[in-house]
N, C-alpha and C positions, 0 to 999 in steps of 0.2 A: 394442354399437352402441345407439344411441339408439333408441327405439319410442315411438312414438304414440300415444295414448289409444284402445285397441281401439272404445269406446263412440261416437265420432263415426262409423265406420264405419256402424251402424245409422241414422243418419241421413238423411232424405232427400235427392235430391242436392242442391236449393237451398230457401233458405228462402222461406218466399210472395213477400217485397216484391222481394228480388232478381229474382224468374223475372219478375215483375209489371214490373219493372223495364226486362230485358233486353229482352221484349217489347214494351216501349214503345218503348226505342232503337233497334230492329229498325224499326216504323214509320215514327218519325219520319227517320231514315235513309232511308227509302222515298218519305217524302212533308214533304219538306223546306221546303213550300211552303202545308202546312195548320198551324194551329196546335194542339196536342193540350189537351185541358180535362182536367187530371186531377182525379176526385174516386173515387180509391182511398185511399189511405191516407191516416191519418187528421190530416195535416199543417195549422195553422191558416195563413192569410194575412193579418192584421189586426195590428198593428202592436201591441208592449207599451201596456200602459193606462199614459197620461200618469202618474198617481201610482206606478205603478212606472219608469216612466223618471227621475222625478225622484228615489226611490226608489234608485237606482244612480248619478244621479248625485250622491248625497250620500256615497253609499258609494266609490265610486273617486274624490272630493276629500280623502277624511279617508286613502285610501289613498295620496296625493300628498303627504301632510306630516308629516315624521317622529314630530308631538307628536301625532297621528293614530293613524299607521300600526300596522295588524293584520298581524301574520305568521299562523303556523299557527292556525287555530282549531279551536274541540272538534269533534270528528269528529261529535259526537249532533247538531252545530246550535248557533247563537250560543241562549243563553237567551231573549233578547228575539223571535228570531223563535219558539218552539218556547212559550212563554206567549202572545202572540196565537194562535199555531194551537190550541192548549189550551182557549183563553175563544172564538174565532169560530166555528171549523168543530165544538166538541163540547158543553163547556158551554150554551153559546145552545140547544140542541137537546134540554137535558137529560141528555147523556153525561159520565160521570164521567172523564174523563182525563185524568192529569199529565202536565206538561211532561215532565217525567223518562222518560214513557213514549214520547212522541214523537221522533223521527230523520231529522233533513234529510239529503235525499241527491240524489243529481243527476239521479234519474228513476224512476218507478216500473216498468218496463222492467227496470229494473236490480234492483231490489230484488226483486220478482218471482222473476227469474232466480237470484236471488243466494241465497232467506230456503232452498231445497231445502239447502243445505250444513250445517244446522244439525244434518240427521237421519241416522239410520240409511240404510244401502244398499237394506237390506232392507224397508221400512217399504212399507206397500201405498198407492197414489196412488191418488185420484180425480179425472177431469178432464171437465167439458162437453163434448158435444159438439154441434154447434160449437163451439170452442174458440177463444181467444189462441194460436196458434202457441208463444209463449216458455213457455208451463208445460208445456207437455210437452217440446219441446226440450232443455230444461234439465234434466229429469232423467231423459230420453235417456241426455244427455253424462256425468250423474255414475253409467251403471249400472244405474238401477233397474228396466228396461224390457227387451224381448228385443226380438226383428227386428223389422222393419216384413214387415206381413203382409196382405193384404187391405184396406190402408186404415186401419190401426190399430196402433199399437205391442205385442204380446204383453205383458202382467205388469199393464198398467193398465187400472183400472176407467173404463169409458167409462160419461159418465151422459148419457143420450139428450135433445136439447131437439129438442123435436117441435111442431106447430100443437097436439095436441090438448094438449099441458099448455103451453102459452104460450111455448116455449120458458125453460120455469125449473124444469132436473128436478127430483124429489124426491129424496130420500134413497135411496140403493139399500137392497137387503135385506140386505146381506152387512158383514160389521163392514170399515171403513178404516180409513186412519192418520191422514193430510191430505188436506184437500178443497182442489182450489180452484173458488171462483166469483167470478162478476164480476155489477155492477149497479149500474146501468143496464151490459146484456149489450155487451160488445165480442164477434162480430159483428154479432149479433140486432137488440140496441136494446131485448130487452124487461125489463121491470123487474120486480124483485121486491116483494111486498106485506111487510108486517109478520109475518100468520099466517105464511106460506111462507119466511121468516127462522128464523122461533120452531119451526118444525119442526125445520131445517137443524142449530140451536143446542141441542136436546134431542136430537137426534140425536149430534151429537160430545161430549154427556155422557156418554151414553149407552155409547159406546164409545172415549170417552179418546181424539177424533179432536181434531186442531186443524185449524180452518179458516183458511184463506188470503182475504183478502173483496177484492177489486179491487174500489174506490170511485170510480176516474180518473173519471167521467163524472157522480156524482152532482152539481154546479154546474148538469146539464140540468136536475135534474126540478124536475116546476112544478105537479106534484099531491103536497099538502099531508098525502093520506092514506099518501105512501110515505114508505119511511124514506130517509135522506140514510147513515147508518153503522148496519152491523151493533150499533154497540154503543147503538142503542137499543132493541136487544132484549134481556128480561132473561136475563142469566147468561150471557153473549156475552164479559165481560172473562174469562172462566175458559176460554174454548176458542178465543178468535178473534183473528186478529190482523189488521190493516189498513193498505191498501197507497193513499194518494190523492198528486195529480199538477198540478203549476199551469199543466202544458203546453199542455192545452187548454182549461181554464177562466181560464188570466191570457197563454192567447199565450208561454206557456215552453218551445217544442219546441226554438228555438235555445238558449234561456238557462240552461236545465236546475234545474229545482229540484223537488222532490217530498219525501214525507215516509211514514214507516212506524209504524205506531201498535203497542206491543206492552206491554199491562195487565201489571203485574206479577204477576197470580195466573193468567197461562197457562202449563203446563207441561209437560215431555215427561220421557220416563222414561229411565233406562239399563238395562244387561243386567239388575241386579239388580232392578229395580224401584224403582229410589230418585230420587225426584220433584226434577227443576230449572229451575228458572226461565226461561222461554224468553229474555227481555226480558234476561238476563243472558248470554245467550250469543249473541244479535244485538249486544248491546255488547263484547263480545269480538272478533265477525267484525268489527267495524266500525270497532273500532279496530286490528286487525292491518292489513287489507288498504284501509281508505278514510283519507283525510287532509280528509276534509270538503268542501261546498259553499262557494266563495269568501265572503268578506264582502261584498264589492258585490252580488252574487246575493240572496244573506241580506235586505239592507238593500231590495232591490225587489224581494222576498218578502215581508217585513213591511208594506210599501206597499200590497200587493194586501189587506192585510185589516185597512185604514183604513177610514173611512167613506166613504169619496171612493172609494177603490181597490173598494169592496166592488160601488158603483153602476156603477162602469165594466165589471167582468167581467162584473155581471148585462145589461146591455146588447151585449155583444159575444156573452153565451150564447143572448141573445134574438135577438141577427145568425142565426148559426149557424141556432137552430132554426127559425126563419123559413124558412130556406135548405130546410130537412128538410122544413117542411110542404110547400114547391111540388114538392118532389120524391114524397113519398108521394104527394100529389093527381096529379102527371103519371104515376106509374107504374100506380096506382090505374085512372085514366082512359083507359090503354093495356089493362086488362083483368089487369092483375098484380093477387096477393093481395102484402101486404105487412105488416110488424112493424118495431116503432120507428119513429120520426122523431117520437116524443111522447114527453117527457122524453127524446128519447136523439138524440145527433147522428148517429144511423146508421140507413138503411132498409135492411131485409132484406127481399128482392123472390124470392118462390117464382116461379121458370121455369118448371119440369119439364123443364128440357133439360141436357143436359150445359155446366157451367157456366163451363168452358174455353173449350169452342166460345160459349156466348153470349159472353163476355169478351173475346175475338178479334173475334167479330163485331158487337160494340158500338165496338171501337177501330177497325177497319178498314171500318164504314162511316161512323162517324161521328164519329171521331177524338176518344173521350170513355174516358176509364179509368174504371174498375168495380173491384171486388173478386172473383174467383171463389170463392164459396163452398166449392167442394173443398178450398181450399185451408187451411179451418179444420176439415177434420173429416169423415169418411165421410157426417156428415147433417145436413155443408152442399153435400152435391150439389144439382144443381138448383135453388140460389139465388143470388143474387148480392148483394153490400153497397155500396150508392154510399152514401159521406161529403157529409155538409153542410159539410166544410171549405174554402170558399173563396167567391169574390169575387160577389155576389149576379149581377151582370148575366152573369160566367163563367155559373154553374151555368143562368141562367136558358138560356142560350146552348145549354150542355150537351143540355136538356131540350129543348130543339127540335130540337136534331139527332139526338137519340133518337127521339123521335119520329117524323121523317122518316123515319130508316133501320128502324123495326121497325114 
């Protein structure tokens, strides 16, 4: 008979945005008559930037004429888009990275999810906590983890983000395999410095770790003294690898396009100890199992890192974090302590209360979705995550009716 992957069973029974989800339909079902504001997840509302619209539509015209027309293209990425990402987002910045090392793909979600398949069963993980939901899920699903126990999966290194270290842990004491971190922090919002990089990156020299870096969110930052990519810290191509996303800095959560950065002198070992190329064997996954980001995708991904294209995001990320600042100031102003909504489109608002019950009690009195903090991690109890994602006079709306009700 057919059997099931035993490992989804350790699973919780739903994943955040679903429960986040049902619970909404629950309400609105109840109260069919209120309109609900949501700013939980981290979904944009602002419409593609013009130069990527045109952007696509130069790509689905040449798609329309046979002396045009692209069939399958390379699974790494058209060249033309994978050389601007190469010269804007690394180059410009002083990072050394070839095209060759870059890989378009249809969301950093995915890749995330996906880069765990390269390694060992066995290999020891380290994860934030507060955490992204999908880095530990995912290697849940492939195994490497024991039950859920106390608010934590059994076999993985939990690495604590607390008020008193900024929420940006250190290193633990004990040798790992793969780290992952995120920065600017998806749930947090707080960022990481330069030194606190260069520790992270002396650290998995040190012990033959490779880092996993989630970047999705560095288009927020707007202090000049943090870093935008790990890999402007030195000795970072040899142990790092990186995961950025045009979802919410070019408005691509419907359109999908993202990109995995992997230096060709990062490496992981086999039983024998005999040294291989990471960057070579994510082009293997990636050419078994993906057939690539469409060409029109491609062609208004390339758009977004014109000159024109470049001015439009930085203005739609200045939307956003506007968004963020009235939210820290109102929650602030309510008597909340709070982290991020400076360089990060996310406020992390310490309650002290159980963060289920505030998240209930922020939708049912005042018809406004939240993130519950539990939901990313045993020490994100007692906080909660509202997004800067959406429409200024919504959130402003939001914030009044929080207000009211607390």
């Amino acid at each position: 008979m057919i059997r099931i992957n035993e490992h989804y069973r350790k699973l919780k029974a739903s994943y955040l945005f679903v429960e986040i989800a049902g619970r909404v339909a629950a309400y609105e079902s109840a109260h069919p008559d209120r309109p609900v504001i949501k700013l939980g997840i981290g979904d944009v509302t602002h419409a593609l930037p013009p130069a990527a619209v045109e952007g696509f539509r130069k790509g689905i015209t040449e798609q329309a004429n046979d002396e045009t027309f692209r069939g399958y293209g390379p699974e790494q990425g058209y060249e033309f888009l994978r050389d601007l990402i190469a010269k804007g987002d690394f180059a410009e910045r002083g990072c050394e990275i070839a095209a060759d090392e870059i890989f378009v793909s249809d969301g950093a979600k995915c890749d995330t999810g996906n880069f765990q398949e390269l390694f060992s069963a066995d290999i020891t993980i380290a994860v934030p906590d507060p955490v992204y939901p999908v880095y530990v899920d995912t290697n849940v699903m492939a195994g490497r983890t024991g039950i859920w126990r106390d608010g934590r999966y059994d076999g993985l290194v939990y690495l604590p983000g607390t008020p008193e270290n900024g929420f940006v842990p250190p290193p633990p004491s004990e040798p790992v395999d793969l780290v992952y971190l995120c920065f600017p922090n998806n749930p947090t919002g707080a960022t990481a410095t330069k030194e606190q990089l260069a520790e992270w990156v002396a650290y998995a020299h040190r012990v033959k770790a490779i880092i996993l870096f989630d970047a999705a969110y560095e288009q927020f930052i707007r202090d000049d003294s943090l870093p935008h990519s790990i890999y402007e810290i030195d000795g970072a191509r040899e142990v790092a690898v990186e995961f950025r996303s045009l979802s919410k800095t070019a408005g691509f959560t419907g359109t999908r396009c993202a990109y995995t950065v992997v230096p060709h002198e990062v490496k992981a070992f086999d039983s024998e100890g005999t040294a291989h190329a990471v960057r070579d064997l994510w082009n293997r996954r990636q050419s078994t199992k993906f057939n690539g980001v469409s060409y029109p995708v491609q062609t208004a991904a390339a758009a977004v890192f014109s000159p024109r294209g470049r001015e439009e995001i930085r203005a739609r990320s200045d939307y956003y974090l506007a968004n963020a600042t009235l939210i820290r100031e109102t929650m602030e102003g309510l008597g909340y302590e709070c982290t991020g909504g400076i360089n990060s489109p996310y406020v992390w608002i310490r309650t002290g209360t159980d963060s289920w019950a505030f998240f209930d009690d922020v939708l049912n009195r005042a018809g406004v979705v939240i993130t519950p903090g539990a939901g990313f991690g045993l020490h994100g109890e007692g906080y909660v995550r509202i997004s800067a994602f959406n429409d200024r006079e919504k959130v402003t709306e939001a914030l009044s009716r929080i207000r009211a009700a607390l």
